[in-house]
C-alpha positions in Angstrom: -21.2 -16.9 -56.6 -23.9 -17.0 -54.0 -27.5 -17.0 -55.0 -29.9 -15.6 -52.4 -33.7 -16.3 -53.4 -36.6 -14.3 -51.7 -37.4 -11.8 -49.0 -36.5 -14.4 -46.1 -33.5 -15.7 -47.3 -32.4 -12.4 -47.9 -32.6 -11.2 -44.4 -31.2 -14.2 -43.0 -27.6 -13.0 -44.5 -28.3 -9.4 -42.4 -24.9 -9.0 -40.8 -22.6 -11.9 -42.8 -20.4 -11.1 -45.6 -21.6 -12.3 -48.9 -18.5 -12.0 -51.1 -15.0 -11.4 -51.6 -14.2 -10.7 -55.5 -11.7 -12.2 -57.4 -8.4 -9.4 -57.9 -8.7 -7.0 -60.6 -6.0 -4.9 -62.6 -6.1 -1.4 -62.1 -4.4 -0.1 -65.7 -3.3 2.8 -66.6 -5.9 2.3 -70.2 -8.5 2.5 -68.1 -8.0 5.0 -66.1 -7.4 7.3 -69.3 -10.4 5.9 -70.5 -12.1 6.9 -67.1 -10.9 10.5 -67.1 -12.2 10.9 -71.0 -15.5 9.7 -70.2 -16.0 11.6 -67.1 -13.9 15.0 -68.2 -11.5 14.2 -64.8 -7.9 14.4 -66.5 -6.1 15.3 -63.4 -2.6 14.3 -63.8 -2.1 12.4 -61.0 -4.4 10.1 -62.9 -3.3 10.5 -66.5 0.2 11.7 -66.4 2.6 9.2 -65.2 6.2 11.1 -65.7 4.5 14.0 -63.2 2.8 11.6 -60.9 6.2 9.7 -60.2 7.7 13.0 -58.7 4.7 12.6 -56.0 4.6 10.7 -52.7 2.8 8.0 -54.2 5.3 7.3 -57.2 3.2 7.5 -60.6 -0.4 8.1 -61.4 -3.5 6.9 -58.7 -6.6 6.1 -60.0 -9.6 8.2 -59.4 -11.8 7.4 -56.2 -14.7 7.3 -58.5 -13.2 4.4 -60.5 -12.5 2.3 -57.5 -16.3 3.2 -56.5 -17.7 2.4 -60.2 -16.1 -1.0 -59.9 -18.7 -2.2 -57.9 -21.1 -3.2 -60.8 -18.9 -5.8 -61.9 -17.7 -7.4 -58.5 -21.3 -7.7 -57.2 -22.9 -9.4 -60.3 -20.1 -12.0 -60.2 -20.4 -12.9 -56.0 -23.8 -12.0 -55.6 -27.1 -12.8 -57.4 -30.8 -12.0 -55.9 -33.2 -14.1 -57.2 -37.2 -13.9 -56.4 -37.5 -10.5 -56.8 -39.4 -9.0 -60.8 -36.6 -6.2 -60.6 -34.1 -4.3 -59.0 -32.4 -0.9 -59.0 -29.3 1.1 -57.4 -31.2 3.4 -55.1 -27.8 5.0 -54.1 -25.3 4.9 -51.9 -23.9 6.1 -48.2 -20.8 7.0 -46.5 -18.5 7.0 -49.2 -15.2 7.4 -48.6 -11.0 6.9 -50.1 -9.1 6.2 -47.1 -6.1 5.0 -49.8 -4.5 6.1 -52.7 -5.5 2.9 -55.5 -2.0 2.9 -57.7 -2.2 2.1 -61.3 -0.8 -1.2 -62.0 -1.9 -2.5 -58.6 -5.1 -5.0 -57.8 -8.1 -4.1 -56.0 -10.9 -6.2 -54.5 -14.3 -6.2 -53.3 -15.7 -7.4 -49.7 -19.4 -7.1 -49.7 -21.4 -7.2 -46.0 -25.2 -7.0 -46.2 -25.6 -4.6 -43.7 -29.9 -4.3 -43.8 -32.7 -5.1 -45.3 -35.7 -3.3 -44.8 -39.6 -3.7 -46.3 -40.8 -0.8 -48.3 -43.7 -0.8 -50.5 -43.8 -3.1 -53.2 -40.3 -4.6 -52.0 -37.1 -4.5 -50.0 -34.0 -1.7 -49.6 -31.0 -3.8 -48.9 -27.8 -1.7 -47.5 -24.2 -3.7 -48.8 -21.0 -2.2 -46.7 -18.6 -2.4 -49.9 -14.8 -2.6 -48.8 -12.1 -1.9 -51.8 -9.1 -3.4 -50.8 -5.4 -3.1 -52.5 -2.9 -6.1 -53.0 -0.6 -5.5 -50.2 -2.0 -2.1 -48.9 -2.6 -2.0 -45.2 -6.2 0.6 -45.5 -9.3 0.6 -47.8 -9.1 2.1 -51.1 -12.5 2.9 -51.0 -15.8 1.8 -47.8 -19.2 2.5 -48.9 -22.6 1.6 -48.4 -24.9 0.6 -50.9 -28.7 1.1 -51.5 -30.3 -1.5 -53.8 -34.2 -1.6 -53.9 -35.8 -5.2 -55.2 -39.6 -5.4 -56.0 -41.7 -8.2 -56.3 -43.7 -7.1 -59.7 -45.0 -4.4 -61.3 -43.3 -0.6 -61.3 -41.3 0.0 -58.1 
């Protein structure tokens, strides 16, 4: 895991990539467990004996799973330190250039793509990259918005 402390630091990664997660299981469990917390049982999700008579040969996970992965692959390659707080602000560009098959592995690249002073803090911009096992495009590119602030209410 890298640790970046403070403003400086923090700028001086503008344009590197800060991480590569470790592979993680895409099952079929928690995709149905996806589609009952977010009301999205589409059957190409949740219904593997329909999805196998489709082009990508049994259920795909939702885009918004790939995307709500990123929580857990940036705590564990990427800690911010120096800062009293910090928030999603939100994110840019998002996009599923790939299907994500159940029972494959997906992965995280994370670029720091910005940092910019507002008051109180910094915005940082991450470009986040989802890539399959063996697949040949993105699952998922986005860019993220986390704001940091140095005490007090942001």
């Amino acid at each position: 895991m890298l640790t970046i402390t403070g403003l400086d630091e923090l700028k001086s990664y503008v344009g590197q990539e800060v991480g590569v997660s470790d592979w993680h299981e895409v099952t079929q469990e928690a995709i149905d467990e996806f589609a009952a917390v977010t009301g999205d049982d589409y059957w190409i999700h949740t219904d593997p004996e329909r999805a196998r008579e489709t082009p990508f040969g049994g259920t795909i996970a939702h885009g918004y799973y790939t995307l709500s992965l990123e929580p857990m692959f940036s705590y564990r390659m990427l800690k911010v330190d120096g800062f009293a707080f910090g928030v999603n602000y939100g994110l840019n560009r998002v996009r599923f250039p790939a299907p994500m098959p159940v029972g494959d592995r997906v992965r995280m690249r994370m670029k720091l793509a910005g940092v910019d002073d507002i008051p109180g803090g910094a915005q940082f911009t991450t470009e986040l990259t989802f890539e399959r096992e063996g697949g040949d495009k993105p699952v998922c590119v986005a860019e993220s918005l986390t704001r940091v602030f140095t005490g007090g209410q942001g």
